[in-house]
C-alpha positions, 0 to 999 in steps of 0.5 A: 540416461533416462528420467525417473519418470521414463525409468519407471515406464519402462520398468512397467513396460518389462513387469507387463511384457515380461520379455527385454524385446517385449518391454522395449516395444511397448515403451519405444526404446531399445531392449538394451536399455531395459535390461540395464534398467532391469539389472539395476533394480535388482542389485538395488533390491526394488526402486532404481539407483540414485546415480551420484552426478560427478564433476571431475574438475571440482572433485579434486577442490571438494575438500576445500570447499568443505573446510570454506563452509566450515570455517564460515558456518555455511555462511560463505558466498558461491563466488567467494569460494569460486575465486578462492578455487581459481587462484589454486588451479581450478579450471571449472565453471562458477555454475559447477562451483555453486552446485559444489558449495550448495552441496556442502553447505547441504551436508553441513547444516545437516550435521551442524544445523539448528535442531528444534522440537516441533511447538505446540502451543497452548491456547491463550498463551502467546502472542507475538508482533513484529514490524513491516515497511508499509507502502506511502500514504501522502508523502509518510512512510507507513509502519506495519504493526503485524501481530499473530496469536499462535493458538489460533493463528489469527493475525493483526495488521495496524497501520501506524506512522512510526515505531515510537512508543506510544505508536507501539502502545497504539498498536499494542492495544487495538491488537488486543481490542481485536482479540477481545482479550490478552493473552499471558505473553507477548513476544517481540523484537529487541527494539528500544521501546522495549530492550534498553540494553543487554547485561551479559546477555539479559535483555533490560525492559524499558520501564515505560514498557513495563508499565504498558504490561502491567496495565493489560496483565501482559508479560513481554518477551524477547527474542534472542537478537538476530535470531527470526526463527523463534518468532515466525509466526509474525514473521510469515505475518509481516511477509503475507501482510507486505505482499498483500497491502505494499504496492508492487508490480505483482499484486497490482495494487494502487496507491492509497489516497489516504490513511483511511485507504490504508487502515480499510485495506487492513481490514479486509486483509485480516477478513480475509485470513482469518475467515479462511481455513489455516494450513496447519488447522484446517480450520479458519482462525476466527473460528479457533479464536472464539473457541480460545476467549475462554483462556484469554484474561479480561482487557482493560476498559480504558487503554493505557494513557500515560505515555500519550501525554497532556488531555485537551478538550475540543472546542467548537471550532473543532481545535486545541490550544498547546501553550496558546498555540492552536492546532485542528483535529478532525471535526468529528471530535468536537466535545471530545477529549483527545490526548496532545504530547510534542515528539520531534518537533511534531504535535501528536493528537490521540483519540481514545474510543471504544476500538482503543487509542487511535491518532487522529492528527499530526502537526509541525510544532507552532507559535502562538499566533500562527495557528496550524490549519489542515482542511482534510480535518474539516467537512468540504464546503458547500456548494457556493459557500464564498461565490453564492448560485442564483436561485429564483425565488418568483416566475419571472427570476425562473424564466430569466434564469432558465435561459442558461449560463450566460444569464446566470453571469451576467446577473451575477456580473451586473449585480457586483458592476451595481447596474440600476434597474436590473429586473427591468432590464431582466424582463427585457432579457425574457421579452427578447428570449422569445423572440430570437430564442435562448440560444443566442440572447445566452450567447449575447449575455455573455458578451456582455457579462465579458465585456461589462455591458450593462446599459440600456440597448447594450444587449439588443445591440450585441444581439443585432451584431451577432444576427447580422455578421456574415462570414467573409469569404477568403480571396481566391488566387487565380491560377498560373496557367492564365495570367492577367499581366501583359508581356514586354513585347511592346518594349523591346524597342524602346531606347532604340 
């Protein structure tokens, strides 16, 4: 049986050729096959036969592989119905029973399936936000809060470290700082921080939510559970946003060293999509998001704060005091007011700025005296800062330094040792540099440094040791064809 492809050749073949022989000639085949193709077309009226693929041995089983996705709404697994089939006699192969039961689920979702009108939706009307798993940063799984607004397709990815509510709050309104604007809905999952329950079938808001909505002029929906269709635009976010930013073997993307990896990597996955032409509007989301700002109402200036627990001042040491225990927050702040609330036997810090709420540090909950320390929140220590480098400060410290490493340790070692008269004995060290050079009186330095000589003569000593060692030569073993050791010859009488 020829390909389609093949079909239409030869066909092109006949049409050109206008002869069975003819057209076989041209398209390498025999006339007998164009003259079958010939007659198909015509009985079919133009275009070529689709020929139904038979399989005689699952043929018969056909009507109870109909009544198996029936029964489970195209829900069944090919190999649940492959043994369903071979305890009734079926002799076929699985590949045959998957083909089989591919088929009729085709046919059942065509007549049962979900029948939906295209959306079309309005500018600054709907926004919508879902989550994904994001990669490990230090040890922490990663929350990826992916928000889409639908006019426009512009996408938001924020990075956070858990789902609870203020973690939503947080990223809620960065989302909402991004489109510099809110829209009238926002639809979501039926998690808990914003569905407490379900009461025949309607969904109860969490009143913390509730407040969070009224804050930004927001009305939050939910979905129906377990139904990913009537959110797909955040649903193909969560998809782009894990393959981009996820470490696999497939993007080839290393790990991230710290959170501001993460968020920076974020960044540049939104500047990416959303400075490229969308599929569907052929043209780029940023773009269509300044055209939708003159429907999106006013953001609050100040983001909402009640859920972000008690306000501290940071002091000069660049921490806070939670009932007379001290936790650090990043020096940048110091001066500034940040937000502290206990979660899980954690303490939570949140940073409010102009770009919204950000959290800004994390802490294992502490006692009064045991103040809970994280050097990443504090700038790296200057060089020499508890072990403090030489520096010359007249001609003579510079030339004794310049000698090298070795000077600079054993200044260092003689000054801790409390050796008397060190520049005296420094300005030996140059008279003697220049006579045998640096290298070596560096050399004999160290020596001394290592072995704490500091004495008088010490150093000329170690210096004259080190010019007058020679290398010993390793004995040479002589071979064993000459051999200096006599024979017993002599002794063969003796005791006779």
């Amino acid at each position: 049986m020829k390909k389609g492809e093949e079909a239409m050749e030869i066909l092109e073949a006949y049409d050109l050729a206008g002869s069975l022989r003819g057209a076989a000639a041209l398209a390498g085949c025999d006339h007998k096959t164009v003259a079958r193709l010939v007659a198909a077309r015509e009985v079919a009226g133009g275009g070529l036969v689709v020929r139904a693929r038979r399989r005689p041995l699952v043929d018969p089983f056909a009507g109870k592989i109909d009544e198996l996705v029936d029964r489970s709404r195209a829900q069944i697994r090919a190999d649940k119905a492959h043994g369903v089939l071979v305890a009734m006699g079926y002799e076929g192969s699985y590949r045959t029973t998957r083909r089989a039961v591919a088929e009729a689920k085709r046919r059942w979702r065509q007549k049962h399936g979900r029948r939906t009108r295209p959306w079309i939706p309005q500018p600054g009307l709907w926004l919508q936000w879902d989550y994904g798993e994001g990669p490990e940063v230090a040890g922490t799984r990663a929350v990826l809060f992916c928000a889409w607004l639908a006019w426009s397709r512009f996408r938001v990815v924020v990075p956070l470290l858990d789902k609870t509510l203020p973690s939503v709050v947080i990223g809620l309104d960065r989302t909402l700082r991004y489109l510099d604007g809110v829209p009238t809905y926002a639809l979501t999952d039926n998690e808990k921080t914003v569905t407490v329950e379900h009461v025949c079938g309607i969904a109860v808001r969490n009143p913390r939510i509730v407040e969070v909505s009224r804050h930004y002029g927001l009305t939050i929906a939910t979905c129906e559970p377990a139904d990913p269709q009537s959110k797909g635009g955040s649903e193909a976010t969560v998809r782009v946003a894990k393959a981009d930013l996820v470490p696999t073997d497939h993007n080839l993307r290393e790990e991230y060293e710290d959170w501001q990896a993460l968020e920076q990597a974020c960044e540049q996955f939104m500047a990416d999509v959303n400075t490229r032409p969308h599929r569907a509007t052929r043209q780029a989301p940023v773009v269509l998001l300044a055209q939708e700002h003159e429907h999106l109402h006013r953001l609050p200036r100040v983001g909402h704060t009640l859920c972000f627990g008690q306000t501290r001042k940071v002091d000069r040491q660049a921490t806070v005091s939670i009932g007379d225990a001290i936790y650090s927050v990043p020096h940048e702040l110091i001066g500034e007011r940040v937000w502290v609330r206990a979660e899980a036997e954690q303490l939570v810090v949140v940073h409010i700025d102009e770009q919204g709420p950000r959290e800004v540090a994390r802490h294992a909950l502490t006692t009064p005296g045991r103040p809970s320390i994280n050097d990443e929140h504090y700038p790296p220590r200057p060089a020499g800062a508890l072990e403090r480098k030489p520096r010359a400060r007249s001609a003579e410290e510079e030339e004794f330094l310049a000698i090298g490493e070795g000077a600079e340790r054993w200044l260092k070692r003689a000054a801790a040792e409390g050796t008397q008269r060190i520049r005296r004995k420094m300005a030996e060290v140059v008279d003697l540099a220049k006579l045998h050079g640096s290298g070596p009186v560096n050399a004999a330095l160290e020596r001394c440094a290592v072995y704490g000589r500091f004495a008088d003569g010490d150093l000329a000593s170690i210096l004259a040791h080190q010019q007058s060692a020679t290398v010993i030569p390793l004995p040479t073993r002589a071979s064993e064809d000459a051999s200096l050791q006599r024979s017993t010859r002599s002794w063969e009488g003796f005791g006779r």
